[in-house]
TIROFI-844334 format. One record per residue (C-alpha): residue number from 1; residue in one letter; x, y, z. Coordinates in Angstrom, 2 decimals. Layout:
REM residues N
(rec NUM; A; (X; Y; Z))
...
This chain:
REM residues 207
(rec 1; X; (46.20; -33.76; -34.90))
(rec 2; X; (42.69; -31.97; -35.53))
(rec 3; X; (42.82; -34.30; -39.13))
(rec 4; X; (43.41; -37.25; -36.92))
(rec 5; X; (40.37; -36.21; -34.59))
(rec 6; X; (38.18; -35.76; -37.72))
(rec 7; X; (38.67; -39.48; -39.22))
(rec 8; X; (38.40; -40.52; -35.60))
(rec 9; X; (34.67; -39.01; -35.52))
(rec 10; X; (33.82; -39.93; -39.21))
(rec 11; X; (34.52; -43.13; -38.78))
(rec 12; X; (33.25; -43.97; -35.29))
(rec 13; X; (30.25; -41.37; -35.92))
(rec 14; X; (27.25; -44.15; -35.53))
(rec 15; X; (28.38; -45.21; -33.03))
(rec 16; X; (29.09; -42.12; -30.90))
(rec 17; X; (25.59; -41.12; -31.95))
(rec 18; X; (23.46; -42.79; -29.28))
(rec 19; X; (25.74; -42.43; -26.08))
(rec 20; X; (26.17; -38.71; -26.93))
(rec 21; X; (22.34; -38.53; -27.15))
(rec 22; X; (21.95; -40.16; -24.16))
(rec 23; X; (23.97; -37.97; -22.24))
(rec 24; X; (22.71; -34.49; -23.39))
(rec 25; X; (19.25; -35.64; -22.10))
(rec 26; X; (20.69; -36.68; -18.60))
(rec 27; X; (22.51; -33.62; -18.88))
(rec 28; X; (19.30; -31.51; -19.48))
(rec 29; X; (17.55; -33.66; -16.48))
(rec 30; X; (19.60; -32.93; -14.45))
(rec 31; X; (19.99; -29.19; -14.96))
(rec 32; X; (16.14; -28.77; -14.33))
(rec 33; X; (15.77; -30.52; -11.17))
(rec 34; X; (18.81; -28.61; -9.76))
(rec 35; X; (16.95; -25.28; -11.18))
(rec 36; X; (14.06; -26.51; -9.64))
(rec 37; X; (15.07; -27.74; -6.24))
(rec 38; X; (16.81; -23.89; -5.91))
(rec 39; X; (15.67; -21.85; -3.39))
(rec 40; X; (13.88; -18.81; -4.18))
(rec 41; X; (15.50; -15.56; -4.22))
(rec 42; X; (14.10; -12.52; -2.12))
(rec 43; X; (13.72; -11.06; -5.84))
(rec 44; X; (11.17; -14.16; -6.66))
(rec 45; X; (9.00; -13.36; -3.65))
(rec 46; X; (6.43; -10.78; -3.95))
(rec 47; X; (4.59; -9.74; -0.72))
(rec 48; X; (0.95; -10.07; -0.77))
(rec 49; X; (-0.89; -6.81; -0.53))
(rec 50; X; (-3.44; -6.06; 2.39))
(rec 51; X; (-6.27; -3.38; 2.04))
(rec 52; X; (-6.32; -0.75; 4.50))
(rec 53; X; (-9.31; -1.63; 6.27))
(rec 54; X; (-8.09; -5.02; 7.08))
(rec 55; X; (-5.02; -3.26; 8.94))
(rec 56; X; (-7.00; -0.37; 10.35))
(rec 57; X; (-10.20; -0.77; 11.76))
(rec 58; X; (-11.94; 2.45; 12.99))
(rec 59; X; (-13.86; 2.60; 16.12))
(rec 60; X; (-17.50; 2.92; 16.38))
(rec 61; X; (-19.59; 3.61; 19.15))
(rec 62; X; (-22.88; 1.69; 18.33))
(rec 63; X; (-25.87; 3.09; 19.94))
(rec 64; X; (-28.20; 0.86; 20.77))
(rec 65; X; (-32.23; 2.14; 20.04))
(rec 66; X; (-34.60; -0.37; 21.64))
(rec 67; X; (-38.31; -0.29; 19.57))
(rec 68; X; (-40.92; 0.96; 20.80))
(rec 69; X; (-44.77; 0.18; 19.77))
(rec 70; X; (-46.74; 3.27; 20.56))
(rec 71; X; (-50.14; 3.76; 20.59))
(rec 72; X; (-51.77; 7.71; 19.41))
(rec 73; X; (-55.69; 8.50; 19.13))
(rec 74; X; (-56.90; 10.57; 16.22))
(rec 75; X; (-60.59; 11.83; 16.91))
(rec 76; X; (-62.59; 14.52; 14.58))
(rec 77; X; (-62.82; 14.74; 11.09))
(rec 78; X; (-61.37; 12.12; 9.72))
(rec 79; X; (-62.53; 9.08; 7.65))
(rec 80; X; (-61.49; 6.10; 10.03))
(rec 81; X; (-61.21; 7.91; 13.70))
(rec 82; X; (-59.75; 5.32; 16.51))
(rec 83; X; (-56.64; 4.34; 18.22))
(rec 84; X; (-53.65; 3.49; 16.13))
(rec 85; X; (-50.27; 1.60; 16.61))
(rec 86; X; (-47.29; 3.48; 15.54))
(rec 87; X; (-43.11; 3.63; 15.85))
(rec 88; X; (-41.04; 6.23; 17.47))
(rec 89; X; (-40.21; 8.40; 14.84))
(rec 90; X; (-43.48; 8.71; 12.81))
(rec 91; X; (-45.14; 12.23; 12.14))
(rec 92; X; (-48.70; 13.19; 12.64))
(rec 93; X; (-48.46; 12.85; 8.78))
(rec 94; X; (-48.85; 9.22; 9.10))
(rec 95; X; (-51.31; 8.88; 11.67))
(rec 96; X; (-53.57; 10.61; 9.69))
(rec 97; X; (-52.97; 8.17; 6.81))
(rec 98; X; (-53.67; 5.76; 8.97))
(rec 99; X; (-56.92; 7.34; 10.03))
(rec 100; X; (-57.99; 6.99; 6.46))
(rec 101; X; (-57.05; 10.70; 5.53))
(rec 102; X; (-59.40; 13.80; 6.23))
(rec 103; X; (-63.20; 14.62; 5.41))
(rec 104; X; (-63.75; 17.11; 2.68))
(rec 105; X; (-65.13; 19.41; 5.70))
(rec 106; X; (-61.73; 18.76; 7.62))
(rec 107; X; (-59.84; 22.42; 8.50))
(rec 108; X; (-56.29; 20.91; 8.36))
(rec 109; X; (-54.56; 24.12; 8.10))
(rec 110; X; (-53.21; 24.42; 11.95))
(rec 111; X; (-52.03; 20.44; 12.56))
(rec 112; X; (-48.37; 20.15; 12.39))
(rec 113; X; (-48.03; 17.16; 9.81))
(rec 114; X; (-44.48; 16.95; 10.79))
(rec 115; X; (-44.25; 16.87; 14.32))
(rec 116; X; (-43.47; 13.26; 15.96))
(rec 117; X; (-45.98; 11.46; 17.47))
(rec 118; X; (-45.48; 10.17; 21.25))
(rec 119; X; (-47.04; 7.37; 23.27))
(rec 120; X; (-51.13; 8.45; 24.32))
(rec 121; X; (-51.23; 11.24; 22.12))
(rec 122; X; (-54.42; 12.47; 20.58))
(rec 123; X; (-54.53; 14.09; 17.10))
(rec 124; X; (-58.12; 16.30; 17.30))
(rec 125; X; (-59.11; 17.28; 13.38))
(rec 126; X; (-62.00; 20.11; 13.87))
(rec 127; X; (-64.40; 20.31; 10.96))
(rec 128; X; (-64.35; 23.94; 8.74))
(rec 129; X; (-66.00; 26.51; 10.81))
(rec 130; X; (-66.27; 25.01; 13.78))
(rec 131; X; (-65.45; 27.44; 16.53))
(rec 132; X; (-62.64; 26.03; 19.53))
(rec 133; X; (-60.75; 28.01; 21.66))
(rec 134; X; (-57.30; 26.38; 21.05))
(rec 135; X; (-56.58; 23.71; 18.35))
(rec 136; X; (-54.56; 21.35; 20.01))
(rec 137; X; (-54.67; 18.44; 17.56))
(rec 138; X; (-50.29; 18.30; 18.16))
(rec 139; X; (-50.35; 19.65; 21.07))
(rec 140; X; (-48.40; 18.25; 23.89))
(rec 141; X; (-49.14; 19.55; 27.38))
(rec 142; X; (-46.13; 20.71; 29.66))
(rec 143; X; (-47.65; 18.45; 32.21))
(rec 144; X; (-46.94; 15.70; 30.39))
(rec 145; X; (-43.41; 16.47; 29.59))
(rec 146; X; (-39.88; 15.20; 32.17))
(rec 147; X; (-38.19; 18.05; 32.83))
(rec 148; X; (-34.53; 17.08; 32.75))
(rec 149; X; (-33.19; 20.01; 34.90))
(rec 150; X; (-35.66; 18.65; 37.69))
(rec 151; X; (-36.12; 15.09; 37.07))
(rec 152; X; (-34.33; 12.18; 39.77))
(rec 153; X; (-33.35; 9.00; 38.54))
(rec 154; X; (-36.61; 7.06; 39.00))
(rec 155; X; (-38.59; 9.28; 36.40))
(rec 156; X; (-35.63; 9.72; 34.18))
(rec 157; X; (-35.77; 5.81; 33.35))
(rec 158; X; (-39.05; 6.75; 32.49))
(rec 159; X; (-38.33; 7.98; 28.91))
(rec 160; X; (-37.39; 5.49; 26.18))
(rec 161; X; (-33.70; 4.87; 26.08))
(rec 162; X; (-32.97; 5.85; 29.08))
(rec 163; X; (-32.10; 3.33; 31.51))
(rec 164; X; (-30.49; 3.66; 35.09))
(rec 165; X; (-27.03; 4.28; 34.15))
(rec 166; X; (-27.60; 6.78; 31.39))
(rec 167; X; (-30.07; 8.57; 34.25))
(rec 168; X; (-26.98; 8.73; 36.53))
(rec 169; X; (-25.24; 10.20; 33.93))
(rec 170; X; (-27.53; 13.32; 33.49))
(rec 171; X; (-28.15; 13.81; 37.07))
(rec 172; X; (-23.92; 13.71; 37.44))
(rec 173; X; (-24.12; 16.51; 33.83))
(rec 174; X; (-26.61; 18.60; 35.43))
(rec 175; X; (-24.56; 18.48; 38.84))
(rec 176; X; (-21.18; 19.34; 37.02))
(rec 177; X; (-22.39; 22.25; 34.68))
(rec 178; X; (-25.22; 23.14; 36.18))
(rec 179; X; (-28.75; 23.17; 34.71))
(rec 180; X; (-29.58; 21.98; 30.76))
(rec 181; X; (-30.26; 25.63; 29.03))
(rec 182; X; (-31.86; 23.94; 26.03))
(rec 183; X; (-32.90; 20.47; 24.79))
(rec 184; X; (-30.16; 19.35; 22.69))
(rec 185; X; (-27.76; 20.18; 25.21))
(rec 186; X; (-28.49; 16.39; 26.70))
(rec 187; X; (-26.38; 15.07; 23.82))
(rec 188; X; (-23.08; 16.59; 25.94))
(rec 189; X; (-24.09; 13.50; 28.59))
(rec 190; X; (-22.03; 10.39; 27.69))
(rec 191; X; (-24.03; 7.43; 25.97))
(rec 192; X; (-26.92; 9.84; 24.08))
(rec 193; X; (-26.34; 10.80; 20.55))
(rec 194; X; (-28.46; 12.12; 18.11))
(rec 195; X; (-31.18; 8.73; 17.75))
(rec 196; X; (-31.82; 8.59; 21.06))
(rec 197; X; (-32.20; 12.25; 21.40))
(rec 198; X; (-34.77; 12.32; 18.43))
(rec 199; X; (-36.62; 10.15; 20.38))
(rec 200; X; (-36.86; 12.33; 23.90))
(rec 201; X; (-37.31; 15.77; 21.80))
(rec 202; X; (-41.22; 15.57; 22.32))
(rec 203; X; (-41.15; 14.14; 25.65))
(rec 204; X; (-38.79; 16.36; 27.44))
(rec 205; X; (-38.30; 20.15; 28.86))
(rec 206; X; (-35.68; 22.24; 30.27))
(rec 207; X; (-38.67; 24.77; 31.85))
């Protein structure tokens, strides 16, 4: 039988040759589009990885900080004395820059360089020698100061930052716990963090 199949091939082996080729490349056709057309397995489909942040977001609180132009006077000895326009937040450093830096006769030693500058201030430079009873070049009055433990509403919004609601808020502090015992105890009322309270240091009391 097998001897039978092998003169059967050798002798019909031309022409065997093309339909056999044509059928192992429909064959292979049609193996890759079923391969193809198969639907992936849950092995084939990788999840796509998300950063933290995008699934987390922290909170902020944003404080807003509204700029104010201020405007200090620096008298004495100085090269350029006059009034100047300045930012909350600049020293007495800059002002003097501003003023053209001091006269070679300029007795600098008690000015506070570092202190902040507020709104109408004036920055006196005395000359060496020259006899005054109180150098008060940094010096802000009490006068001038809001006292927050005796302040209303009205002259609370007068501060920078502070508008009606946050003034409600101190006067509802200082009527809960009773009266501020030092400056930086107004960061306890709701809505003023540390920016905002930079900017009433100089301005305020608790005396």
């Amino acid at each position: 039988m097998i001897f039978l199949v092998r003169l059967l091939v050798q002798k019909y082996k031309k022409k065997l040759l093309l339909p056999t080729t044509v059928i192992t490349i429909v064959l292979f056709f049609v193996i890759q589009s079923q391969f193809k057309s198969a639907p992936p397995t849950a092995d084939d489909v990788q999840p796509i990885p998300f950063e933290d942040s995008f699934i987390e977001q922290q909170e902020e609180t944003t404080e807003y900080v509204e700029d104010i132009a201020i405007f200090i006077e620096v008298k004495g000895a100085v090269n350029n004395p006059g009034v100047y326009e300045l930012a909350e937040g600049d020293r007495v450093l800059n002002a003097i820059e501003l003023a053209g830096g001091y006269l070679a006769t300029a007795n600098s030693k008690n000015i506070n360089h570092a202190q902040r500058v507020i709104d109408e201030m004036v920055i006196y430079v005395p000359l060496e020698g020259e006899e005054i009873e109180e150098i008060a070049a940094t010096k802000v009055e009490n006068s001038n100061l809001v006292n927050i433990n005796k302040a209303d509403a009205m002259m609370l919004t007068t501060l920078p930052g502070i508008g009606l609601a946050k003034a409600e808020a101190i006067l509802a502090y200082r009527e809960g716990t009773g009266h501020f015992k030092e400056k930086q105890d107004l960061m306890n009322v709701t809505g003023i963090g540390q920016k905002t309270f930079e900017k009433l240091e100089p301005l305020i009391t608790v005396k």
